[in-house]
Each structure stands twice: as C-alpha cells, then as structure tokens.
C-alpha positions in Angstrom: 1.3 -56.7 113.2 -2.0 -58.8 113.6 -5.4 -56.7 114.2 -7.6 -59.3 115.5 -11.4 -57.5 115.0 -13.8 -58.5 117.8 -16.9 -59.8 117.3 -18.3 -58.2 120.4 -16.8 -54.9 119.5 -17.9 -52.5 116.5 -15.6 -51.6 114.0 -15.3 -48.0 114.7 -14.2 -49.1 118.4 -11.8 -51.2 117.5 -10.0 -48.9 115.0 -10.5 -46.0 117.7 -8.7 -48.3 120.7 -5.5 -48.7 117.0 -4.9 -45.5 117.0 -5.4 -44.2 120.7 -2.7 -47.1 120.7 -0.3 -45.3 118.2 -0.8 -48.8 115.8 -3.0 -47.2 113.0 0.0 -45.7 110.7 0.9 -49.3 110.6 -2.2 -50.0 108.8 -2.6 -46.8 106.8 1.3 -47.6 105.1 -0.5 -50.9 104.4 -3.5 -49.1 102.7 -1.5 -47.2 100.8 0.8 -50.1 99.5 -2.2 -51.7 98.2 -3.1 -49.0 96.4 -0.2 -48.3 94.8 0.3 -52.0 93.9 -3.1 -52.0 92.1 -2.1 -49.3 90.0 0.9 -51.2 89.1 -0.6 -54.2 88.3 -3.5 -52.7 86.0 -1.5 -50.1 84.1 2.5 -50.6 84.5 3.1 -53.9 84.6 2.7 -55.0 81.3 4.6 -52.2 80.3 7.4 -53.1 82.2 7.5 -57.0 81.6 7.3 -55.8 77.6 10.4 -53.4 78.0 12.4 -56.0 79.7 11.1 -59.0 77.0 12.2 -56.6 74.3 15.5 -55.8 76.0 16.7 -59.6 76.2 15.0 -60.5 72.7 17.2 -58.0 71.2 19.9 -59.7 72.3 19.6 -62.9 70.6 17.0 -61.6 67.5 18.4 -58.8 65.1 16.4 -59.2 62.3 12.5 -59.6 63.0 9.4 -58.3 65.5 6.6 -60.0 67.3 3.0 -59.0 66.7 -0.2 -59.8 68.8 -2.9 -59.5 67.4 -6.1 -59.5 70.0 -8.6 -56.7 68.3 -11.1 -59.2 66.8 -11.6 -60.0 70.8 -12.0 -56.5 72.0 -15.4 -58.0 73.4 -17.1 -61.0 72.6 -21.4 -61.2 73.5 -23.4 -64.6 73.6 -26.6 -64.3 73.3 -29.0 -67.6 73.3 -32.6 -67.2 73.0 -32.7 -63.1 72.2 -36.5 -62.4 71.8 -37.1 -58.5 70.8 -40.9 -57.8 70.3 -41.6 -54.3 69.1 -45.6 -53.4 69.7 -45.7 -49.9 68.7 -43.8 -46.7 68.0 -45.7 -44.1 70.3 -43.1 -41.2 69.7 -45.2 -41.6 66.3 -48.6 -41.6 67.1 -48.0 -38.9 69.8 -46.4 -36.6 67.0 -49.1 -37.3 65.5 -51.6 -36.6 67.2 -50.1 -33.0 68.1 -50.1 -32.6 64.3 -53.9 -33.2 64.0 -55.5 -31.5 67.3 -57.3 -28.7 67.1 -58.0 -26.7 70.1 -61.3 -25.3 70.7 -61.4 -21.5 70.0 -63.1 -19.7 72.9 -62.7 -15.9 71.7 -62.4 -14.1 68.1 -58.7 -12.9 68.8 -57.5 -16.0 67.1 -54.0 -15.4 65.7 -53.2 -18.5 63.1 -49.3 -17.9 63.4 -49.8 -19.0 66.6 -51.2 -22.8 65.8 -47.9 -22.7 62.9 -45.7 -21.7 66.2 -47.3 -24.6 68.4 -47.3 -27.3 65.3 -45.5 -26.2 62.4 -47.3 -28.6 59.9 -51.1 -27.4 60.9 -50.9 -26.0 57.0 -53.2 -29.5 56.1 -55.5 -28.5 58.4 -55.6 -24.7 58.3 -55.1 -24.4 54.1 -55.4 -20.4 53.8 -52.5 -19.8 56.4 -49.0 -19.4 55.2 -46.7 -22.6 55.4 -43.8 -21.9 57.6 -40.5 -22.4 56.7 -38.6 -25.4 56.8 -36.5 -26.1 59.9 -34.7 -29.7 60.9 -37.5 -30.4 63.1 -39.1 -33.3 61.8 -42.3 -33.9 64.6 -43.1 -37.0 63.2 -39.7 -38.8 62.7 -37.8 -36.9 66.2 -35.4 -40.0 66.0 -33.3 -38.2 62.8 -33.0 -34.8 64.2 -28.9 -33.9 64.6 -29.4 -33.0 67.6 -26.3 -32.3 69.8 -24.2 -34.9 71.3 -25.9 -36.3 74.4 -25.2 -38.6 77.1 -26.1 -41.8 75.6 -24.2 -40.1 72.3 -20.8 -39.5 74.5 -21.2 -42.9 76.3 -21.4 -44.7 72.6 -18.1 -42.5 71.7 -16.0 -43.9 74.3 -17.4 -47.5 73.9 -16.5 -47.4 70.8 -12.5 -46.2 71.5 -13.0 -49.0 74.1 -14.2 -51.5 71.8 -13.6 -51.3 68.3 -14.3 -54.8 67.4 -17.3 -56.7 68.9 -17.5 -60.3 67.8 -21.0 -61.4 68.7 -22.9 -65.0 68.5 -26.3 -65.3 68.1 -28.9 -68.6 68.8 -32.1 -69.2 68.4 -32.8 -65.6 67.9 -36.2 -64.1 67.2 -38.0 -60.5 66.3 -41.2 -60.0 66.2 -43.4 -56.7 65.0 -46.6 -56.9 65.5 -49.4 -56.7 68.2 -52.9 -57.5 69.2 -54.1 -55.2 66.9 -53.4 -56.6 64.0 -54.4 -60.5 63.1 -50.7 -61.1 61.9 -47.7 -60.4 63.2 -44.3 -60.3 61.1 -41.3 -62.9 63.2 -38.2 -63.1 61.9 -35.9 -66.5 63.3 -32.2 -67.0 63.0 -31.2 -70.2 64.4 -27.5 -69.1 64.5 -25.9 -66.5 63.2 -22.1 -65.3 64.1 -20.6 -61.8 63.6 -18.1 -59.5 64.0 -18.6 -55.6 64.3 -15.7 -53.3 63.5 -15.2 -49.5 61.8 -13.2 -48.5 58.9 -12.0 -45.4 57.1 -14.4 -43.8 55.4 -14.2 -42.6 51.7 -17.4 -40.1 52.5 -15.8 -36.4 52.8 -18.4 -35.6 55.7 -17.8 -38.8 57.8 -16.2 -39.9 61.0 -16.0 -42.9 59.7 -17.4 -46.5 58.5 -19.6 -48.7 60.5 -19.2 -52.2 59.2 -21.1 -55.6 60.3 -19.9 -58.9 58.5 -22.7 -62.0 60.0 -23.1 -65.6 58.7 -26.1 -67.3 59.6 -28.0 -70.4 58.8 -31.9 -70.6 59.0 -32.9 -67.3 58.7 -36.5 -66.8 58.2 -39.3 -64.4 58.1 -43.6 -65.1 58.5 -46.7 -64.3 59.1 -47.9 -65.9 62.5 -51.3 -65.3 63.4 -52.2 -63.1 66.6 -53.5 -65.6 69.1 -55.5 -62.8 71.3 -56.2 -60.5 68.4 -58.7 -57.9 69.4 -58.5 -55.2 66.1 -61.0 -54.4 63.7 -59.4 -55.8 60.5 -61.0 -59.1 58.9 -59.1 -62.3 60.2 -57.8 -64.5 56.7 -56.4 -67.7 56.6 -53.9 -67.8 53.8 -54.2 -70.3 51.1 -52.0 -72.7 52.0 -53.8 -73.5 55.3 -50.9 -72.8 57.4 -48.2 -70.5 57.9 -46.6 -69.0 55.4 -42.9 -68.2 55.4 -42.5 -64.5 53.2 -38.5 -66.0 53.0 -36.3 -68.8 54.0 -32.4 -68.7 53.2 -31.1 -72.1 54.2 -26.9 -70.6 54.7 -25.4 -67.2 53.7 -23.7 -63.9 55.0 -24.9 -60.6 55.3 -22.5 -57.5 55.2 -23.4 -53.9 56.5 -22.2 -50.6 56.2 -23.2 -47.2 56.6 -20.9 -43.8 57.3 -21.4 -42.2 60.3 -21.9 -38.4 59.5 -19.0 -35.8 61.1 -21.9 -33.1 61.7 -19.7 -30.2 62.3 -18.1 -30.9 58.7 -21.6 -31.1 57.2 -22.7 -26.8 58.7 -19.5 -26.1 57.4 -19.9 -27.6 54.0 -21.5 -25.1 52.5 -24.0 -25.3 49.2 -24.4 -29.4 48.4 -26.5 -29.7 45.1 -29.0 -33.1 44.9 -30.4 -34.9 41.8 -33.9 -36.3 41.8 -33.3 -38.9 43.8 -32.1 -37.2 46.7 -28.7 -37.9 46.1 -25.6 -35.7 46.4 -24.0 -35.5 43.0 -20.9 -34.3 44.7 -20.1 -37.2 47.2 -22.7 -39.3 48.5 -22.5 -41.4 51.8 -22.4 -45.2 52.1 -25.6 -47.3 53.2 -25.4 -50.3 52.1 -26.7 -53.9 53.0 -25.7 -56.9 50.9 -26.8 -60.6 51.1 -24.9 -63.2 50.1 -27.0 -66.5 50.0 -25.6 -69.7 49.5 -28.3 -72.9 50.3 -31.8 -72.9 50.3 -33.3 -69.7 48.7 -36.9 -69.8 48.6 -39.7 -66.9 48.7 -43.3 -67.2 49.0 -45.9 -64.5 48.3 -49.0 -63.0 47.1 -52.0 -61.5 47.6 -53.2 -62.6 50.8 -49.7 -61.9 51.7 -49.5 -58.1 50.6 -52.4 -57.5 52.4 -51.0 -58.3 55.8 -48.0 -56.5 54.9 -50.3 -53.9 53.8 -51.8 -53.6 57.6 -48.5 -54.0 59.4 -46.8 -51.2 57.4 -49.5 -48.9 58.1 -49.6 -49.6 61.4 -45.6 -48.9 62.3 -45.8 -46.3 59.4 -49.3 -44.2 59.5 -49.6 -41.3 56.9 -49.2 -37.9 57.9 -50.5 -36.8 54.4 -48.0 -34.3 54.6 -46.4 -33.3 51.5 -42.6 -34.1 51.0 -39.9 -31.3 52.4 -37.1 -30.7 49.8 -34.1 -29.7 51.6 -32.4 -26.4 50.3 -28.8 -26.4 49.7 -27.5 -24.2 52.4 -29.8 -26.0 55.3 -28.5 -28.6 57.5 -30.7 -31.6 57.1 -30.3 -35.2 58.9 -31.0 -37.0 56.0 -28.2 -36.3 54.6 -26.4 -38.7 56.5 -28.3 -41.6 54.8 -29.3 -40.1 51.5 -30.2 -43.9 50.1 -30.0 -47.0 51.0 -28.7 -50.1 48.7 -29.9 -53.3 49.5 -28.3 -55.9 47.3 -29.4 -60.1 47.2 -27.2 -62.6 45.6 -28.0 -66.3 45.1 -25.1 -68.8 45.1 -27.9 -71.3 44.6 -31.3 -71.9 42.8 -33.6 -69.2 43.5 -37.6 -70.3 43.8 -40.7 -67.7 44.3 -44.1 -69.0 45.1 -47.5 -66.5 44.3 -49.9 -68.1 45.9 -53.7 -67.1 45.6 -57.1 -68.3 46.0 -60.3 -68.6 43.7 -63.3 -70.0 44.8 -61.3 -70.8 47.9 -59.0 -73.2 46.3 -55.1 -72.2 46.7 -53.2 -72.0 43.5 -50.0 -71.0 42.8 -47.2 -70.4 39.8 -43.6 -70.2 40.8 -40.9 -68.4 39.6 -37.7 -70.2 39.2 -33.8 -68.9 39.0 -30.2 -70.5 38.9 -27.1 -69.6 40.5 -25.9 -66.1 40.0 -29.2 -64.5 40.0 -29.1 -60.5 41.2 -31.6 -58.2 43.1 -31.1 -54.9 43.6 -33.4 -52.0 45.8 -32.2 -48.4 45.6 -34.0 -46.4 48.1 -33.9 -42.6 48.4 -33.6 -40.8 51.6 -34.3 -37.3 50.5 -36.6 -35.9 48.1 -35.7 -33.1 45.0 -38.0 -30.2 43.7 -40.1 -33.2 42.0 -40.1 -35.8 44.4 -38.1 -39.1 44.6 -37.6 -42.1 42.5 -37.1 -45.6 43.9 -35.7 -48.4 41.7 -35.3 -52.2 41.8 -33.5 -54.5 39.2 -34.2 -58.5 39.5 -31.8 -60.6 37.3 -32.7 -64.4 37.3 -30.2 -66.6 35.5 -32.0 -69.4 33.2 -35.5 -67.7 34.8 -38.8 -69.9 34.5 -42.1 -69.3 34.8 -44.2 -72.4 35.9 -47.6 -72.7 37.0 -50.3 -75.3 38.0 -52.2 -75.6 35.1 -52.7 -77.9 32.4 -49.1 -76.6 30.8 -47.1 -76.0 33.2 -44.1 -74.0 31.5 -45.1 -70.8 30.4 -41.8 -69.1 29.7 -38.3 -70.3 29.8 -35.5 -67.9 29.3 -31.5 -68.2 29.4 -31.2 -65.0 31.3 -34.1 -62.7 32.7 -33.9 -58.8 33.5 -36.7 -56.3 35.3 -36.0 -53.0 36.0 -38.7 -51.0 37.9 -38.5 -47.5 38.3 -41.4 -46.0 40.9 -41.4 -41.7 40.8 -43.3 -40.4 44.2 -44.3 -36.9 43.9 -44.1 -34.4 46.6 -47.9 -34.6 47.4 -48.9 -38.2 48.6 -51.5 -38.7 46.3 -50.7 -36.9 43.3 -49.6 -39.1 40.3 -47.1 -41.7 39.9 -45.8 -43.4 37.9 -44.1 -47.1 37.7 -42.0 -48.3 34.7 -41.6 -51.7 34.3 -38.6 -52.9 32.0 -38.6 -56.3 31.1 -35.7 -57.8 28.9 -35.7 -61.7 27.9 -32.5 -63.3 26.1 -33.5 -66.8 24.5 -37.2 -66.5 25.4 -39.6 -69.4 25.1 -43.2 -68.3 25.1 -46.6 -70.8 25.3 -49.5 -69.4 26.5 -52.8 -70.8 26.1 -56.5 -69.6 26.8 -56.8 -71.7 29.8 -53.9 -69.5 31.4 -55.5 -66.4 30.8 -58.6 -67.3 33.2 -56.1 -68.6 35.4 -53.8 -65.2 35.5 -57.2 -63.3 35.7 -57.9 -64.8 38.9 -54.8 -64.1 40.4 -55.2 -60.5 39.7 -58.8 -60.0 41.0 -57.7 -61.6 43.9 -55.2 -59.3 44.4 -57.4 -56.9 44.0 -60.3 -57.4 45.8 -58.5 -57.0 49.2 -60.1 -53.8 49.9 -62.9 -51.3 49.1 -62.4 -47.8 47.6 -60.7 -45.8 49.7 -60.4 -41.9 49.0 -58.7 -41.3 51.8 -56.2 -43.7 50.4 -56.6 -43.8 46.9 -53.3 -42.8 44.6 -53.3 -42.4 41.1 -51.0 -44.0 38.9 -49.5 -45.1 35.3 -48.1 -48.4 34.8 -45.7 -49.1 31.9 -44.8 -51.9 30.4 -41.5 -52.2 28.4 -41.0 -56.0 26.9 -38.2 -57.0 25.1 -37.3 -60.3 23.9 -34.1 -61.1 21.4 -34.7 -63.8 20.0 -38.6 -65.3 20.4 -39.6 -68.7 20.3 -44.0 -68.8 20.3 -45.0 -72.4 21.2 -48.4 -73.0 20.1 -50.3 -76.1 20.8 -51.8 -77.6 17.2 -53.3 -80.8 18.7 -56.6 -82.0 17.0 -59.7 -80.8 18.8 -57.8 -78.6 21.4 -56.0 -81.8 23.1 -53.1 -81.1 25.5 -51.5 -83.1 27.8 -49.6 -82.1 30.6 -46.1 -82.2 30.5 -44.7 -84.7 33.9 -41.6 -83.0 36.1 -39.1 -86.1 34.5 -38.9 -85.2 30.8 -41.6 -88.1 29.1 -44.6 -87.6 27.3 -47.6 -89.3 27.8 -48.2 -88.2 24.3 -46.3 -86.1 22.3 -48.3 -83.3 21.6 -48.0 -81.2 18.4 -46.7 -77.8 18.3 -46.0 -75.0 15.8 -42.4 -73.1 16.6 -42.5 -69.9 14.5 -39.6 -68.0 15.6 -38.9 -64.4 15.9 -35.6 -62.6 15.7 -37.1 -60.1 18.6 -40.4 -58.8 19.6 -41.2 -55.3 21.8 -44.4 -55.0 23.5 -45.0 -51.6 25.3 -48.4 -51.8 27.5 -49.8 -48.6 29.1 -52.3 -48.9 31.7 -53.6 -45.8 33.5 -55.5 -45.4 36.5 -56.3 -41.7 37.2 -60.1 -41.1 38.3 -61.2 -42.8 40.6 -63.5 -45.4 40.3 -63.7 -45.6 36.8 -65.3 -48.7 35.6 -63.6 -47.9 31.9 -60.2 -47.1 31.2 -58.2 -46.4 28.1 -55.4 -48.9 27.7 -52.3 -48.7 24.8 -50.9 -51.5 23.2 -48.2 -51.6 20.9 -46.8 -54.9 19.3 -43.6 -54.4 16.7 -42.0 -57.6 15.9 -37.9 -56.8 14.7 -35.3 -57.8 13.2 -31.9 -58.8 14.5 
C-alpha cells in the first residue's frame, strides 16, 4: 500500500480520510514492525549472530576460545584547544563572609546561642560564648561534606557502569588561575598529553573502589604571566629575568593518579577509627596518590620574587578563616577521611636543574641547583589533623647533587648523593608555634666557600625577605632547625697569594691553577637553631653546634 501525503492537505486530514477508509491498521502493523525490529537490532541481534558463530565454531574448534577485547574504547574524547580559566571560588568568600557578619543588635534580649545556631564558628568573634560542638558541616569548604547521593552523584554512578574506561587526548591544553586582581596569574600548558581513565579494586577496607588515571604528555609547563588589565591593589614586579618566568618545564614523562573512592555507608558503620598525628588512620588508610615520572627536560625556576606571587595567588583562592583546626573524634563521621593525605611523588629519568633567581641592586642573579638521573622528591600531605595538629613532610634526593652559582667560584658543593628531609608541625591554632626541621645528609661532600659568597647568599636572603612589611594579622612564629650531616668532608680552601682566585671555565681548563688546601674530614655534624618567636625582634638568640667525627 502507497500513502501518497498531500501537499494541500494537512496531516491530520489525510490520516483521518486512512482510517474512515479502513486503510490505517495497514500502517499501524507497519509501526509496530518497526518497532519491534529496532529492538532487535539494538539488543538481540548480536546475541543471536554470537550463539549461531559459537554453534558452527564448535564444530570445527575443540580446543580453544575467542576473546575481544574493546574496554580500553568504552569512550574516547578529543579535545584540541581546552582553555579552563578559574577566577574565583565564591562558595568561599560567601562562607565567609557569613562567618564574619555581625548583625546589629536592636534590643537587650540578645541570646548568643542563637548567633552559634545561625554560624556555628562565631566563637572568634564572640570569645566568652561556648564553642559548639563539632558536626560535618564545614561552612567554608561545603564541597567535602558526605552529603547524600544526589542527582549529579547518581548520574556519575551509571556513567561510570557505562563507561569504565575513557581514553582521552589532549592538545594544546591550557589552565589558568588567576584574575584581574592579582598582577600575575598562574597558566599551566600541555601541548599534548594522552590518557586513559579506568577503576580498579581497591585494597582500602571502606572503598568502592580505585579511581586510576595513567597520562603521557610532552611540554607540560607552568608560569607566571602577567595580568594585562590588572586593576588590584598589590605592587606590580617585574621578575629578574626581564621576562616570564616558567615555575617548571618537563620536556616528556607520565603522570599516574589514584585515589579510593570512599563506600560511605561502610565508613557510619565502622565504628571507633584511631588517627596518629598526622591525621592518618593507623588501621587502614585510603590511597591518594599522584606520581610523576619525568623523562626529558626537567628544569625548575624559582625564588623570591617568585614566592611572592605565589604568596598572593594562594591567599587569594585560599583566604584564612583564622579558625582553629577541628580534630575529628573517633566515633564521628568526617569527609576527610576519604583523603586522609595525599602523596605526591617526582622522579627524574634525566638531569634535574633548579634556578633561584633574585635581585640586588636590581641586577638578577642566580645559583642553580643541579641533579642526575634517579633523583627523588617526595610531599606527604595530611588531610586531617590529631589532638596536636598535623605534620607535613617532604624528602628531596638529588643524585651526584651540585650547588653552583654566579660568582667568582662557581662550585660551592659537590656531592655523590644529596638527601633533605623537612618536617613542618602546624598547630591547631594558625598562629601558634611551628616548627620546621630541616635534615640534611651529604655522602662524598665537597665544600669551598669563600667570603665573597657569603655577601652574595646574604642578598639572596634579604631579598627574600623584604617582600612584605610586618604583618600581625599574619605573623606566625616559628623554629627552624638545621640537621647537617656529611660522611666524609672534603674543605677546599683557596691559599692563593694575596687573596687571588680565578674562576673556574664550564670545560675543565684553568686559566691558572690556583692553590688550594684539601684537609679532609671523616664526617662533620652541624646543628643550627634559629628562632623567631616575638615579633619584631631586631635581636635573636641563635645555637650553633659544630662536632667534627670520626668514621
């Protein structure tokens, strides 16, 4: 049958005129065949083509099976020319600002519980009132409340039983943090950079499972661009090299993620969980990890004009609540427990180099820190805090590390392996005092210092600390300590008639060989102690204590 539709006609006509014809069951069968074939074709026809494959196959093959694999192409996303620009994190500034308002008062019935009722942390502000107790709502960070599962929660659930694996590839990709208010901005480039996204089982006893991310890239930078309609308050400062300065550049490597998703209803039936000091569960702890693998072009560029526009943009994206630390009790159900630290791990599969740079008397110097292959960094971040606070580490281990600089002798320290540990305790209260350990461990150590260097590392100092004035809304008190340890010692000392030196040239030769003395040492310990408790102290106490050792 042949339905010819008429232009002249309307639809609802013409179908009338079928069925007052007794033609429209014809095309209702036909409907309904189309339907059903549909739902063949999309969800029985494989089915059937693979039972009668398997049928004849077993015919001819006893011994053996076929496997397809296709769950690395669950979904595949090109992306060329992704540009993310975050500006601000208002959820922040809005909690914020509920935390510091204070409503005028217009009678004497004024019931404080109230103001604790409204905003819970009004105890920095009202100091005499009781502080309430401690709930899971966090009103400045919203984001890690375990909240119930939500829509955008049950929509990520089934994407993910639809796609388990997501291979993705990335071009000329760029993220930028920053805005007008600030004179630099933090961009971060990728020229390429291909992926695959999967989960795994989890060894975590509270976890669903084990988001993992495995990325190569090539050309994946980070710097400080300058604001080009900057309109804030803070100085503007061109950096020393008198043009932008990239914070990193790795030439080629791969970057592997992972981090346990939390199985909530596991974690309120848990029970008591007992922490350490850094926040971590000494039962079972979940997995956050990030590791970097570089393998061509590792380079690294800071210093003090540097830290200071880190200094802004952090305080920007991260403002102060001068709230003092919660400590989680054992039988409450906190989010952070889902990412009680997070280990961020660097490896160098080539030659590591890291510029200071500074200025004095607005000429740019600089002394560089040089590695090999192998060389190890490590940053352990807590995510909760114990009854004392927290304690963040980091471990830097440079194989064959140098220290060179621009002065009249360049080489200042060569060693055949190089070790820092740095351990930095944060109190509960933001500016009561910490404390930052430095251990510093030298195998093979060869040491020449001369009085010219100690200007120059003065300089470098005051202008790292000059960056701001006194702050007392910002000042934190602190202890650094110095742990050196060398095993064996080398001391070059220059013995040149009338304080002569000569530079040493990049290819080996001497212009003239200078003379030095070489007294060895089978070790030497050095332990430095330099406080900074009142503030504003022009004069401070420090401890020195020099013990040369045997073997």
């Amino acid at each position: 049958m042949n339905l010819e539709l008429r232009s002249n006609d309307s639809l609802d006509r013409q179908v009338s005129a079928y069925i007052s014809e007794g033609r429209f069951h014809v095309a209702l069968l036909s409907l309904i065949i189309l339907v059903v074939w549909v739902i063949y074709v999309f969800f029985y026809n494989a089915r059937l083509f693979g039972i009668l494959s398997s049928l004849v196959l077993r015919k001819f093959v006893k011994n053996g099976f076929i496997k397809i694999d296709l769950s690395n192409r669950r979904l595949y996303v090109y992306l060329y020319g992704l540009d993310v620009h975050i500006f601000n994190r208002t959820s922040v500034y809005d909690n914020l600002r509920k935390l510091f308002e204070l409503n005028p008062q217009t009678n004497n019935s004024h019931n404080p519980e109230d103001d604790h009722r409204r905003h819970p942390s009004l105890v920095i502000i009202h100091p005499d009132a009781s502080y309430p107790t401690s709930t899971d709502h966090d009103p400045i960070h919203p984001e890690t409340e375990p909240a119930t599962e939500s829509s955008m929660g049950w929509l990520w659930a089934r994407c993910e039983l639809l796609f388990p694996v997501v291979k993705f590839n990335l071009e000329m990709s760029k993220v930028t943090f920053g805005n007008h208010l600030m004179p630099r901005t933090l961009v971060l480039t990728c020229h390429k950079a291909n992926g695959v996204y999967s989960t795994e089982p989890t060894s975590y006893a509270f976890g669903k499972y084990l988001h993992v991310m495995k990325l190569d890239f090539s050309n994946f930078m980070g710097s400080l661009a300058a604001v080009s309609k900057y309109s804030g308050h803070y100085a503007t400062e061109d950096p020393p090299k008198g043009a932008e300065i990239y914070v990193f550049n790795f030439g080629k490597g791969k970057i592997t993620y992972e981090q346990d998703e939390p199985d909530w209803g596991l974690i309120r039936n848990a029970g008591n969980l007992s922490f350490d000091e850094g926040g971590q569960n000494s039962r079972d702890v979940p997995k956050w990890d990030m590791s970097v693998n570089v393998s061509k072009d590792f380079l690294l560029a800071y210093g003090p004009w540097a830290d200071r526009q880190r200094e802004i943009i952090w305080k920007f994206f991260f403002p102060a609540s001068y709230r003092p630390l919660e400590v989680p009790r054992a039988d409450e159900l906190n989010p952070h427990r889902a990412n009680e630290r997070f280990l961020l791990k660097v490896i160098s599969q080539t030659d590591v180099r890291l510029d200071l740079w500074f200025s004095a008397d607005r000429v740019a110097k600089s002394f560089s820190v040089l590695g090999k292959s192998n060389s190890v960094f490590e940053l352990n971040l807590p995510w909760t805090s114990g009854p004392n606070g927290f304690t963040s580490s980091m471990h830097l281990c440079l194989s064959h590390g140098r220290l060179v600089t621009d002065c009249l002798w360049p080489e200042v320290l060569l060693t055949s392996e190089f070790k820092m540990d740095l351990r930095i305790h944060y109190p509960l209260e933001w500016n009561a005092l910490q404390t930052w350990d430095f251990d510093i461990d030298g195998k093979e150590a060869k040491f020449c210092f001369l009085y010219n260097q100690k200007n120059y590392f003065k300089e470098f100092f005051e202008d790292w600390s000059s960056g701001s004035r006194p702050d007392i809304l910002s000042f934190v008190p602190y202890i650094y300590t110095f742990r050196i340890n060398t095993r064996p010692l080398e001391l070059r000392l220059l013995a040149n008639d009338f304080n002569w030196v000569t530079p040493t040239p990049e290819n080996g030769a001497f212009f003239a060989q200078p003379c030095l003395l070489l007294p060895p040492l089978p070790g030497l310990q050095v332990i430095l102690c330099y406080p900074a408790t009142p503030y504003q102290k022009r004069v401070r106490r420090t401890h020195y204590l020099v013990s040369p050792y045997n073997g």
